[in-house]
PyMOL Python script that loads the backbone (N, CA, C, O; Angstrom):
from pymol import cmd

cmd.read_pdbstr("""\
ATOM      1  N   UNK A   1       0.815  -1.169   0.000  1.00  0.00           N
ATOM      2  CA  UNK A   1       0.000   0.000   0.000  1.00  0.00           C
ATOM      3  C   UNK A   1       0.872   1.250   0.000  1.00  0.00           C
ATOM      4  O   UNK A   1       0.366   2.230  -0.546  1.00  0.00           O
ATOM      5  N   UNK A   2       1.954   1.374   0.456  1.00  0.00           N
ATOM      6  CA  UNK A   2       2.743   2.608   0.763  1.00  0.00           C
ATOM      7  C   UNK A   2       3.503   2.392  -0.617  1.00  0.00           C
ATOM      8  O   UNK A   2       3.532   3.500  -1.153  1.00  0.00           O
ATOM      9  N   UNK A   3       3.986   1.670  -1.241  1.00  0.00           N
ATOM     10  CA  UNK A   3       4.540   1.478  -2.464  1.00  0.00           C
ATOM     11  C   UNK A   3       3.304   2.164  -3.300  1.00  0.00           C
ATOM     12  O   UNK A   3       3.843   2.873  -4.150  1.00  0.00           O
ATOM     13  N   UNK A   4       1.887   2.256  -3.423  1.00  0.00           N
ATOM     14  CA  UNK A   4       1.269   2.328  -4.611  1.00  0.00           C
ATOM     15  C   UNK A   4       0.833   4.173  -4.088  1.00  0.00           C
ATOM     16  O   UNK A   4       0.314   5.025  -4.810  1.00  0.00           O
ATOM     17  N   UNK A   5       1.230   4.304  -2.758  1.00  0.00           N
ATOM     18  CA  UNK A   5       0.904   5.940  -2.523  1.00  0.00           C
ATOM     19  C   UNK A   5       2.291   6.016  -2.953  1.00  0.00           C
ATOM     20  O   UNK A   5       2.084   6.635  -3.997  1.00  0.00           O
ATOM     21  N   UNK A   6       3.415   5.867  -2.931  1.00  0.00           N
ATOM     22  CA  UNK A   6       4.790   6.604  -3.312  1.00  0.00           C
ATOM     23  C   UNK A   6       4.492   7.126  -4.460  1.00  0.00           C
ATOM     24  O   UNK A   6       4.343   8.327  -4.685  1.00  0.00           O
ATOM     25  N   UNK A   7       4.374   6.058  -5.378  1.00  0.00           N
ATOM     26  CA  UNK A   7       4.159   6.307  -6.855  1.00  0.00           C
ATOM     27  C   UNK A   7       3.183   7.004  -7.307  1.00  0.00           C
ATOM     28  O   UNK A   7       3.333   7.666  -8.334  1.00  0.00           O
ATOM     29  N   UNK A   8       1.987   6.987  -6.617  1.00  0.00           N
ATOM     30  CA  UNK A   8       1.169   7.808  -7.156  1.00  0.00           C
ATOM     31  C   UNK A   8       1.616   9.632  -6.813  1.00  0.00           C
ATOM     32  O   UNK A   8       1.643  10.540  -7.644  1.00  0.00           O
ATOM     33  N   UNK A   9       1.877   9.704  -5.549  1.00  0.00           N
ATOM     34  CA  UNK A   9       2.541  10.936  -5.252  1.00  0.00           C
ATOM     35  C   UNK A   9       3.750  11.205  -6.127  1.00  0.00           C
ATOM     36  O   UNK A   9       3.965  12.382  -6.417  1.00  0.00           O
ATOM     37  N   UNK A  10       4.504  10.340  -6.550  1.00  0.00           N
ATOM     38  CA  UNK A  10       5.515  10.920  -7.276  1.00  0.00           C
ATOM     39  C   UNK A  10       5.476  10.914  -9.014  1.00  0.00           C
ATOM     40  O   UNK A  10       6.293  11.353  -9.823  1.00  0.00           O
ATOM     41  N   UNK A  11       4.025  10.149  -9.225  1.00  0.00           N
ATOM     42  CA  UNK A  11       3.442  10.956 -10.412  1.00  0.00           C
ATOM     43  C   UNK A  11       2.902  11.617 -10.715  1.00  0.00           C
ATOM     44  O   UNK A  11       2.665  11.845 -11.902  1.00  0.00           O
ATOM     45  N   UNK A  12       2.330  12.409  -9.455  1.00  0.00           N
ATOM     46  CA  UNK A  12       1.569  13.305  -9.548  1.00  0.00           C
ATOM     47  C   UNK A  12       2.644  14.924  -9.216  1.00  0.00           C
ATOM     48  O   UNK A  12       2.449  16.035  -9.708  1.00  0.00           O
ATOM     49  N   UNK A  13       3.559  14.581  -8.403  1.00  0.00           N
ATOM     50  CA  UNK A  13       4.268  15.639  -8.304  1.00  0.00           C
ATOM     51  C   UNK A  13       4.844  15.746 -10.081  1.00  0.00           C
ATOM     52  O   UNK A  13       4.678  16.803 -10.690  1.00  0.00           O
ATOM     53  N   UNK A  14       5.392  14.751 -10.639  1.00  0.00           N
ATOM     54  CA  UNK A  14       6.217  15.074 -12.292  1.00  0.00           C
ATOM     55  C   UNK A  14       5.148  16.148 -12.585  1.00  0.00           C
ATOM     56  O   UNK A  14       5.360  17.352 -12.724  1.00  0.00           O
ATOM     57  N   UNK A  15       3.823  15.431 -12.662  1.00  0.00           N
ATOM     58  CA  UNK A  15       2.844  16.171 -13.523  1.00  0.00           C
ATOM     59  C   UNK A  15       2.570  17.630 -13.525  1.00  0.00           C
ATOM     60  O   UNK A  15       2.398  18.363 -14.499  1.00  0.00           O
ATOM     61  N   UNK A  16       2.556  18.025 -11.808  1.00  0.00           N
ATOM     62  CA  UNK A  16       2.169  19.485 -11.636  1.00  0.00           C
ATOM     63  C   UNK A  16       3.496  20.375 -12.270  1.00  0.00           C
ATOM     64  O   UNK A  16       3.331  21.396 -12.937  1.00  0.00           O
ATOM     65  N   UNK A  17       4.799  19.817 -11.949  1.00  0.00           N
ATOM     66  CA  UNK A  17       5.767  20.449 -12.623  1.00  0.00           C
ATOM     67  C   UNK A  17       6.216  20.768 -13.922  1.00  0.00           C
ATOM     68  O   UNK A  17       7.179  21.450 -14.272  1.00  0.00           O
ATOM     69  N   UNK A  18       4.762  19.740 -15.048  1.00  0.00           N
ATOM     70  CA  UNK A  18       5.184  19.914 -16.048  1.00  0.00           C
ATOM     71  C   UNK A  18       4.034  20.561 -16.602  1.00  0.00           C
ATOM     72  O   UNK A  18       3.662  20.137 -17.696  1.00  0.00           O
ATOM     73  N   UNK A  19       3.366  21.540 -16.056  1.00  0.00           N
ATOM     74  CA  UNK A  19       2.468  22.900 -15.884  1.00  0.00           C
ATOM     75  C   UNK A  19       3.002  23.710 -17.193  1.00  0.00           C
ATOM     76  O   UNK A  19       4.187  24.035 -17.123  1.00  0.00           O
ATOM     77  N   UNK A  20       2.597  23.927 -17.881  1.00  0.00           N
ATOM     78  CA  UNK A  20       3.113  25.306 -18.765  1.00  0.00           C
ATOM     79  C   UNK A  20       2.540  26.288 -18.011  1.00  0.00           C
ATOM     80  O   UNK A  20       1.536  26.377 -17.305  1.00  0.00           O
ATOM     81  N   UNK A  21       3.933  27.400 -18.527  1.00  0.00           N
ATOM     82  CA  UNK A  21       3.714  28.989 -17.794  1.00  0.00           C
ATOM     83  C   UNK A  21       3.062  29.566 -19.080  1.00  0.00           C
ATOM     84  O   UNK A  21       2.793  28.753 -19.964  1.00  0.00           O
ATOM     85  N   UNK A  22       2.809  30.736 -19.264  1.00  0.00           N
ATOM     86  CA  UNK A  22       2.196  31.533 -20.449  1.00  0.00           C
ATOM     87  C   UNK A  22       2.425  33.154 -19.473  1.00  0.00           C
ATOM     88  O   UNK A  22       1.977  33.519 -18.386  1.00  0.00           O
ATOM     89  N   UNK A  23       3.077  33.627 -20.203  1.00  0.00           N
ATOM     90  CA  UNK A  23       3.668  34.909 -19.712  1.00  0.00           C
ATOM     91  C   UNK A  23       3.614  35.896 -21.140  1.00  0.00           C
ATOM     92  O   UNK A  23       4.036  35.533 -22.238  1.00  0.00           O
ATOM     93  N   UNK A  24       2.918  37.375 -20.800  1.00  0.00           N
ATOM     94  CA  UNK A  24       2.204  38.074 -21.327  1.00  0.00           C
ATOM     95  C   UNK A  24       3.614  39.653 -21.116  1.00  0.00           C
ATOM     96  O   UNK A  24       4.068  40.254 -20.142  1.00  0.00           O
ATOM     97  N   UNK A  25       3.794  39.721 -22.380  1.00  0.00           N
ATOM     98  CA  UNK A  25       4.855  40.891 -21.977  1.00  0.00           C
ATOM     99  C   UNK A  25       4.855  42.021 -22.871  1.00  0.00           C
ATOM    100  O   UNK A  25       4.865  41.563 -24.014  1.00  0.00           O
ATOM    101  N   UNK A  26       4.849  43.086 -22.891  1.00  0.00           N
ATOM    102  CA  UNK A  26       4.807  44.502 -23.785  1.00  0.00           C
ATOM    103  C   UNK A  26       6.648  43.828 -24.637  1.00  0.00           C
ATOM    104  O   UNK A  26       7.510  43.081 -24.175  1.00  0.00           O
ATOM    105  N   UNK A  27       6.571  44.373 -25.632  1.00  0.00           N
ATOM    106  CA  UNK A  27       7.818  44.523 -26.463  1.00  0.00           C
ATOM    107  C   UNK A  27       8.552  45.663 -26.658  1.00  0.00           C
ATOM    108  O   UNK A  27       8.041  46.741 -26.959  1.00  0.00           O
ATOM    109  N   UNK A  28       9.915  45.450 -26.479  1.00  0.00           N
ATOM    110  CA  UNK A  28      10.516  46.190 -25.804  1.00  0.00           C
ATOM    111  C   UNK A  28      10.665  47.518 -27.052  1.00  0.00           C
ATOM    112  O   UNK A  28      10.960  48.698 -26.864  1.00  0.00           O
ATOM    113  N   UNK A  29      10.514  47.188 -27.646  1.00  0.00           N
ATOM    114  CA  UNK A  29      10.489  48.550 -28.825  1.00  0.00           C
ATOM    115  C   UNK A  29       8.834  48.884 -29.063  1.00  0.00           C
ATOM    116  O   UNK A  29       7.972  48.040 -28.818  1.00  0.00           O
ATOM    117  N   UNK A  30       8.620  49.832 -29.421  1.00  0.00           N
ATOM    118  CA  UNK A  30       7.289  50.336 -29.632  1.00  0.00           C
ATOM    119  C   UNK A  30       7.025  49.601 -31.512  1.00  0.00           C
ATOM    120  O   UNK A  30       7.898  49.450 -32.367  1.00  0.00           O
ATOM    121  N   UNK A  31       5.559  49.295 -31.615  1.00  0.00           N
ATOM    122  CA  UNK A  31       5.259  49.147 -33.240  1.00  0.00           C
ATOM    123  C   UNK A  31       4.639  49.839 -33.526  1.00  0.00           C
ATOM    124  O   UNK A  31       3.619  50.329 -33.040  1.00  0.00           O
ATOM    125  N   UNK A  32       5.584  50.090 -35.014  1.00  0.00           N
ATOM    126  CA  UNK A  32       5.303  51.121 -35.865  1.00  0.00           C
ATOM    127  C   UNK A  32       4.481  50.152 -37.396  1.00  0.00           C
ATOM    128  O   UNK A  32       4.724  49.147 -38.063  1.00  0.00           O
ATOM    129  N   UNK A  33       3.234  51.452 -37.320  1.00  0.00           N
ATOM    130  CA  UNK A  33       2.538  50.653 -38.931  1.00  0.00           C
ATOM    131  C   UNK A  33       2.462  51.847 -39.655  1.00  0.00           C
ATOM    132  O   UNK A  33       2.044  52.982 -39.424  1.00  0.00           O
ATOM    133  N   UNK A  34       3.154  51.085 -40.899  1.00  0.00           N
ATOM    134  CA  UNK A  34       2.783  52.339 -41.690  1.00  0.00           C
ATOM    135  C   UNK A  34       2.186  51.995 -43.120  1.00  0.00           C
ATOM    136  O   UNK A  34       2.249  51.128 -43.991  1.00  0.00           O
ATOM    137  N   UNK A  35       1.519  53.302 -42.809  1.00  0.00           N
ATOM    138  CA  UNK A  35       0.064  52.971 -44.461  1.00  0.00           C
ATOM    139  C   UNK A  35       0.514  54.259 -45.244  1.00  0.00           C
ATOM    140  O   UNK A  35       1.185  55.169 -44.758  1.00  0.00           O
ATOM    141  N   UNK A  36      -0.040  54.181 -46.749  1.00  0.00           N
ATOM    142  CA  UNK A  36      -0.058  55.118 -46.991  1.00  0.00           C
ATOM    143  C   UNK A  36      -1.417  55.507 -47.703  1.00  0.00           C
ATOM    144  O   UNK A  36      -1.841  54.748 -48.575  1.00  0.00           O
ATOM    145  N   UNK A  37      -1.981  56.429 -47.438  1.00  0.00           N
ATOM    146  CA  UNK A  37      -3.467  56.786 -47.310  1.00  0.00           C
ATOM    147  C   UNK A  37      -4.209  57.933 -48.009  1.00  0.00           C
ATOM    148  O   UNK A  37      -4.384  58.971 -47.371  1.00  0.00           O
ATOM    149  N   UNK A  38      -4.557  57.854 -48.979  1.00  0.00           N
ATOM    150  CA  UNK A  38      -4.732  59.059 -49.945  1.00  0.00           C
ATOM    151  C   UNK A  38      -6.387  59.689 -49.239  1.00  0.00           C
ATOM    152  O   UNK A  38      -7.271  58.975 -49.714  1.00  0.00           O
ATOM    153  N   UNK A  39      -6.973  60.737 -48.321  1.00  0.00           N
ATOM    154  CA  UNK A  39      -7.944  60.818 -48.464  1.00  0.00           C
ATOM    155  C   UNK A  39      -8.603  61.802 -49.104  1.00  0.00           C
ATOM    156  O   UNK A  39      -8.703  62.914 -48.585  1.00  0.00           O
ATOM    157  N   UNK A  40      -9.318  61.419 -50.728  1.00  0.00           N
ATOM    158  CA  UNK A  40     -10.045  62.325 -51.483  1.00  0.00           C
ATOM    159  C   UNK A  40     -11.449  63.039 -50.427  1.00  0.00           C
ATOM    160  O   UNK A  40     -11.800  62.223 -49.575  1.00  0.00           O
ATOM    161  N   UNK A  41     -11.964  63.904 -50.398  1.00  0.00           N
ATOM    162  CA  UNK A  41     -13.104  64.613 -50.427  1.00  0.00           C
ATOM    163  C   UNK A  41     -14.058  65.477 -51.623  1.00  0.00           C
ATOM    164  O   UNK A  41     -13.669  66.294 -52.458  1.00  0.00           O
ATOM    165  N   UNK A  42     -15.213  65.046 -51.397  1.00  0.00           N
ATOM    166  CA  UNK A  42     -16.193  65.610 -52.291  1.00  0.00           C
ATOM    167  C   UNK A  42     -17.303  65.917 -51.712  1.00  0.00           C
ATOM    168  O   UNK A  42     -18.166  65.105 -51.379  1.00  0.00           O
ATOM    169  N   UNK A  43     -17.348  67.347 -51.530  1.00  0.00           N
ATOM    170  CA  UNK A  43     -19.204  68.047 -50.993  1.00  0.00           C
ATOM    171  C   UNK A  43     -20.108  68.640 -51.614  1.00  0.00           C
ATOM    172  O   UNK A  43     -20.165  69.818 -51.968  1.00  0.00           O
ATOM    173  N   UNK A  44     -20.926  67.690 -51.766  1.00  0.00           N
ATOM    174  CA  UNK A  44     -21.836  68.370 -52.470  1.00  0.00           C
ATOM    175  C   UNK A  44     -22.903  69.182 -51.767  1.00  0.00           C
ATOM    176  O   UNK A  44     -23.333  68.642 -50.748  1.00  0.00           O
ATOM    177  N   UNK A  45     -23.317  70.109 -52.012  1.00  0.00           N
ATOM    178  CA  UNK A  45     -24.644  71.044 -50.620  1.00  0.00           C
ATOM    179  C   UNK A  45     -25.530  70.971 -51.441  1.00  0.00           C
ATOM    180  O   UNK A  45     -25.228  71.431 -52.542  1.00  0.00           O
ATOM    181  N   UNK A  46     -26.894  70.415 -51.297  1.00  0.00           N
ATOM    182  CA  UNK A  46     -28.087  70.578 -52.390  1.00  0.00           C
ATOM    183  C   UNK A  46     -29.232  71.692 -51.495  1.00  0.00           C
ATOM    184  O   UNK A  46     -29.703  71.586 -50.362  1.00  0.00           O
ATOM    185  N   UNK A  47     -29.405  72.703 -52.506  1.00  0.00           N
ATOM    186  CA  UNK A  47     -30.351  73.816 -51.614  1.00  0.00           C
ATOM    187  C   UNK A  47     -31.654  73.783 -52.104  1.00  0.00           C
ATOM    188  O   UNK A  47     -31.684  73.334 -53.250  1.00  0.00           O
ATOM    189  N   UNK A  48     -32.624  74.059 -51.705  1.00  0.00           N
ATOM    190  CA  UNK A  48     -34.373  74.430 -51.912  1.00  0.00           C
ATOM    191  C   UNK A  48     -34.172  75.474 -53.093  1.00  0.00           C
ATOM    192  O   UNK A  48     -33.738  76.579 -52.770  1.00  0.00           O
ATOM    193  N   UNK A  49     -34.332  75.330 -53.868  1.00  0.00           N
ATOM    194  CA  UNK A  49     -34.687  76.400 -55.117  1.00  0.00           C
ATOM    195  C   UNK A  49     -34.986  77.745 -54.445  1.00  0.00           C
ATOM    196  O   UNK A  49     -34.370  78.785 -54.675  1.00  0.00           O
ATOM    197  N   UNK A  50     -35.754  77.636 -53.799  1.00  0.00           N
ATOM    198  CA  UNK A  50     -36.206  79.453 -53.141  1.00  0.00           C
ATOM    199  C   UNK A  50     -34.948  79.872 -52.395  1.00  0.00           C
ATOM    200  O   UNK A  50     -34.656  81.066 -52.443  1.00  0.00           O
ATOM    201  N   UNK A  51     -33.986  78.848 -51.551  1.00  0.00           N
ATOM    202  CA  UNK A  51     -32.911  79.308 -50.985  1.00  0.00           C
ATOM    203  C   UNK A  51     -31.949  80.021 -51.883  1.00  0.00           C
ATOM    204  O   UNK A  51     -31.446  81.134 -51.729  1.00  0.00           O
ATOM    205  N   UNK A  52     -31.775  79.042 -52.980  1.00  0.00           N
ATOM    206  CA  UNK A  52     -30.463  79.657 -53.916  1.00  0.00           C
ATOM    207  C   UNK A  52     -31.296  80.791 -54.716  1.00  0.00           C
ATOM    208  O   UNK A  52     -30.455  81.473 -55.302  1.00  0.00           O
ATOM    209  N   UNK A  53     -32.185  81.124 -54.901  1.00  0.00           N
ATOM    210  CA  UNK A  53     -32.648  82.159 -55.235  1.00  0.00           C
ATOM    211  C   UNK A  53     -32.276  83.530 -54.260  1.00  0.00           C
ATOM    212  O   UNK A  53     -31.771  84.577 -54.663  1.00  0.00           O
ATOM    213  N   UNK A  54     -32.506  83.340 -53.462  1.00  0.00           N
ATOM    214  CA  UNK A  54     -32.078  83.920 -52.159  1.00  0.00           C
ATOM    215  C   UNK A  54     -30.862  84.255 -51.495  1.00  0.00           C
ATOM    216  O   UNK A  54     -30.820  85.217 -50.728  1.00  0.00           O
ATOM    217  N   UNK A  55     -29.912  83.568 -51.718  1.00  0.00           N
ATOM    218  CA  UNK A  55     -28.790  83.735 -51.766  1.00  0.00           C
ATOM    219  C   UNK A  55     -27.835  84.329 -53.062  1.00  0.00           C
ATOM    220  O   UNK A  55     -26.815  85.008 -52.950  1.00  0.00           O
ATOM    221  N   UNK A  56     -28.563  83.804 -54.474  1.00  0.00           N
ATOM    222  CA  UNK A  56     -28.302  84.603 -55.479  1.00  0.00           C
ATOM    223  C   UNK A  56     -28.559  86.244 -55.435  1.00  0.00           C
ATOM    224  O   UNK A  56     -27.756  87.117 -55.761  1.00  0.00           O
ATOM    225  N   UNK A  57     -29.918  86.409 -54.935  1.00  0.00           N
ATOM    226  CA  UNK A  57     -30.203  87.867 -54.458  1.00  0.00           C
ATOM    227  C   UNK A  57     -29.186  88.870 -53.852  1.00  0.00           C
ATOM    228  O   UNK A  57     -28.687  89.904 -54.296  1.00  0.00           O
ATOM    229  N   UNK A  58     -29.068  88.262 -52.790  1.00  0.00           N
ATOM    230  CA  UNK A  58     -28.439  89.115 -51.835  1.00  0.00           C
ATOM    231  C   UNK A  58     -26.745  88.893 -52.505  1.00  0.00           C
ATOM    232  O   UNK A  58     -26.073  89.917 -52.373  1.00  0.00           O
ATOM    233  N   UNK A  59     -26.236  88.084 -52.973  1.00  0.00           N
ATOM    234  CA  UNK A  59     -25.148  87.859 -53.515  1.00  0.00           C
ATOM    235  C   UNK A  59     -24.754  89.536 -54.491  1.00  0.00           C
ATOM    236  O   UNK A  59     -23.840  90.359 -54.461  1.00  0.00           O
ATOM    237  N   UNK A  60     -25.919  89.379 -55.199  1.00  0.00           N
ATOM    238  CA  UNK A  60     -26.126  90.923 -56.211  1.00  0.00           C
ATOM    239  C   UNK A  60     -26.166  92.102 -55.142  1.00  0.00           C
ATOM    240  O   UNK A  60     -25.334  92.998 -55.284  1.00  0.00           O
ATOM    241  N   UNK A  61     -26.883  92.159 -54.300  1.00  0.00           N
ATOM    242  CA  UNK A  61     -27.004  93.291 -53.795  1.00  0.00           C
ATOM    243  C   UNK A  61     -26.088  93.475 -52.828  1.00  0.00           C
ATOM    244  O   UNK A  61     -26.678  93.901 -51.835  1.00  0.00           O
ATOM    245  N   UNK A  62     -24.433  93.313 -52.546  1.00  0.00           N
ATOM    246  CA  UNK A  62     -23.792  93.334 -52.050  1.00  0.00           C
ATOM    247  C   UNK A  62     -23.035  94.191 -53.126  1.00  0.00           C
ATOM    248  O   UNK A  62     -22.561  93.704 -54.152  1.00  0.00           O
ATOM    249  N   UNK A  63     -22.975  95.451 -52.799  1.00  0.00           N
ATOM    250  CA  UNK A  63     -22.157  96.234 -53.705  1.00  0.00           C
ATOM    251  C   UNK A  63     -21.427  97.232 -53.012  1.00  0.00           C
ATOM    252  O   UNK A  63     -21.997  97.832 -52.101  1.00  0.00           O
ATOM    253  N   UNK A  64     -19.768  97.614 -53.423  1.00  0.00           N
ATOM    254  CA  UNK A  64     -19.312  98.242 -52.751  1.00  0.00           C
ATOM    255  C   UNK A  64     -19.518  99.596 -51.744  1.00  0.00           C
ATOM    256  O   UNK A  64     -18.763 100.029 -50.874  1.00  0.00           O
ATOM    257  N   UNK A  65     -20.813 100.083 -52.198  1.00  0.00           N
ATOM    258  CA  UNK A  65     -21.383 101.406 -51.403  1.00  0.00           C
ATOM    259  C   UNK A  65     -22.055 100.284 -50.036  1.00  0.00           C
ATOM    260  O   UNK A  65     -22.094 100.649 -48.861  1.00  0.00           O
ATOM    261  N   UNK A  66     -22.354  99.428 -50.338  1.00  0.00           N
ATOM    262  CA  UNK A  66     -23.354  98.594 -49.096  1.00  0.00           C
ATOM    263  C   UNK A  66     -21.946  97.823 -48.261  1.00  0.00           C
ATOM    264  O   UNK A  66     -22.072  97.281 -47.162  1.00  0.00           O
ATOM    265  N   UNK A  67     -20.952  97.880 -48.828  1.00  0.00           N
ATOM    266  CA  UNK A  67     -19.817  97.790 -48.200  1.00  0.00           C
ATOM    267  C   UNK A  67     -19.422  98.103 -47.377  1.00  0.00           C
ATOM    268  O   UNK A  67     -18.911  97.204 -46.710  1.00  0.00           O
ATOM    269  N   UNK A  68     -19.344  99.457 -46.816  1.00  0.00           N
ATOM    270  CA  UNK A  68     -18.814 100.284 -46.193  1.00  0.00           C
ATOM    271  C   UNK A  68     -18.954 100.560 -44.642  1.00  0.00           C
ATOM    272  O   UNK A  68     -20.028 100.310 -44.095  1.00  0.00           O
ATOM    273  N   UNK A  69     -17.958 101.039 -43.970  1.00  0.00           N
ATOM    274  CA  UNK A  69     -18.142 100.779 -42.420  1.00  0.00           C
ATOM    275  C   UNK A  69     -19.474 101.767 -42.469  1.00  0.00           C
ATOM    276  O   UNK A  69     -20.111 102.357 -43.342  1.00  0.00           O
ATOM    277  N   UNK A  70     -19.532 101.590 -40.895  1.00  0.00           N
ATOM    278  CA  UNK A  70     -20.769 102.365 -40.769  1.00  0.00           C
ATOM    279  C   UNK A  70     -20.699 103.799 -40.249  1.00  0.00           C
ATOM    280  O   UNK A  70     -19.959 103.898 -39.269  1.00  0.00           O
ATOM    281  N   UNK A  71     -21.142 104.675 -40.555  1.00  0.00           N
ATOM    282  CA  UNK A  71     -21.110 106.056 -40.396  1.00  0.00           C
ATOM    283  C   UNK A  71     -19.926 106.629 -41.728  1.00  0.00           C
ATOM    284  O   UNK A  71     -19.516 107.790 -41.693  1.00  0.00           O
ATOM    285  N   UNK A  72     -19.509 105.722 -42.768  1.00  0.00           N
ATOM    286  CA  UNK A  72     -18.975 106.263 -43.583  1.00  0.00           C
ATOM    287  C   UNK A  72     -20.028 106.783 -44.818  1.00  0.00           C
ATOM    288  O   UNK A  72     -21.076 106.198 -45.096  1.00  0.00           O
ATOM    289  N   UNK A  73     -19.574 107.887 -45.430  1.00  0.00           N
ATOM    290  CA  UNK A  73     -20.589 108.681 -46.533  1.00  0.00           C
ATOM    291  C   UNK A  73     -20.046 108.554 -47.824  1.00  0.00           C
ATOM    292  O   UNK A  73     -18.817 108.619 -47.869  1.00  0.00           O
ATOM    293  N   UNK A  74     -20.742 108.365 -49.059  1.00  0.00           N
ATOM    294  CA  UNK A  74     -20.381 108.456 -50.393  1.00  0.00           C
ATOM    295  C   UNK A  74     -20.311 109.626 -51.099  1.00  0.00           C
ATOM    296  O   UNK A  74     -21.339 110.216 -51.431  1.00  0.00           O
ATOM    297  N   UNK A  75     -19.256 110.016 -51.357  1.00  0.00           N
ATOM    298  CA  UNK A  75     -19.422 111.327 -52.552  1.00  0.00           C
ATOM    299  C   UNK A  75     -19.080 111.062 -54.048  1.00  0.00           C
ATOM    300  O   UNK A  75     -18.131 110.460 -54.549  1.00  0.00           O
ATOM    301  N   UNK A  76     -20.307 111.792 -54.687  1.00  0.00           N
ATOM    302  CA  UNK A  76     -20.116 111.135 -55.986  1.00  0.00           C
ATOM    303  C   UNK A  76     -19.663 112.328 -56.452  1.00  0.00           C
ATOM    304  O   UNK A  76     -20.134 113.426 -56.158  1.00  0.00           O
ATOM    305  N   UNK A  77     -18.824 112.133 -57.118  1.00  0.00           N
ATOM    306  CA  UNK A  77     -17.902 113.364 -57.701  1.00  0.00           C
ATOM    307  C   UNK A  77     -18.756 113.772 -59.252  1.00  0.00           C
ATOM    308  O   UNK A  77     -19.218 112.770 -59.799  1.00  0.00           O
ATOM    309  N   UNK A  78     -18.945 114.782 -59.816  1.00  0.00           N
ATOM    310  CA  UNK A  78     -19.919 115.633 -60.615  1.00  0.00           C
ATOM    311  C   UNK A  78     -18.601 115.729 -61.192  1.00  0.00           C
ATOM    312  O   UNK A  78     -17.565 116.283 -60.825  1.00  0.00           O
ATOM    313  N   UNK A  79     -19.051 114.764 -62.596  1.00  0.00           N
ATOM    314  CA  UNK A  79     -18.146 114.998 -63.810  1.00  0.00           C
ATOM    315  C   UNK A  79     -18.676 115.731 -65.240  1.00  0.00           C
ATOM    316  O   UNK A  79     -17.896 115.889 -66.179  1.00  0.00           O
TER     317      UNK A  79
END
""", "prot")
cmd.dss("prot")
cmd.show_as("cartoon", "prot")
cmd.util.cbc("prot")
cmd.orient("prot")
């Protein structure tokens, strides 16, 4: 009986010792990825017909006399 506990204890000790470790570690240099990445853009704005009308408007009526700071005066010179 003590012969069949030896052995079993001393196959059971091999066994636990032959445990794999698994060890988790950062690398000692940093990684670098490199892409190279073209990014196109395209916007299109779609407006309400009455808007771009509206904005066409006022686009026109922006004229250099409507320009002007405020409290400044126009003189039209008499040619």
């Amino acid at each position: 009986m003590k012969l069949g506990f030896l052995a079993l204890l001393s196959v059971s000790t091999t066994l636990v010792g032959c445990i794999p470790k698994i060890e988790v570690a950062a690398p000692k240099e940093p990684i670098t990825i490199n892409m190279n990445v073209k990014v196109d853009h395209d916007i299109t704005i779609k407006a309400d017909p009455e808007v771009e009308r509206l904005i066409k408007q006022r686009q026109a009526e922006k004229t250099p006399e409507k320009m002007q700071a405020p409290g400044q005066t126009t003189t039209k010179s008499a040619n």
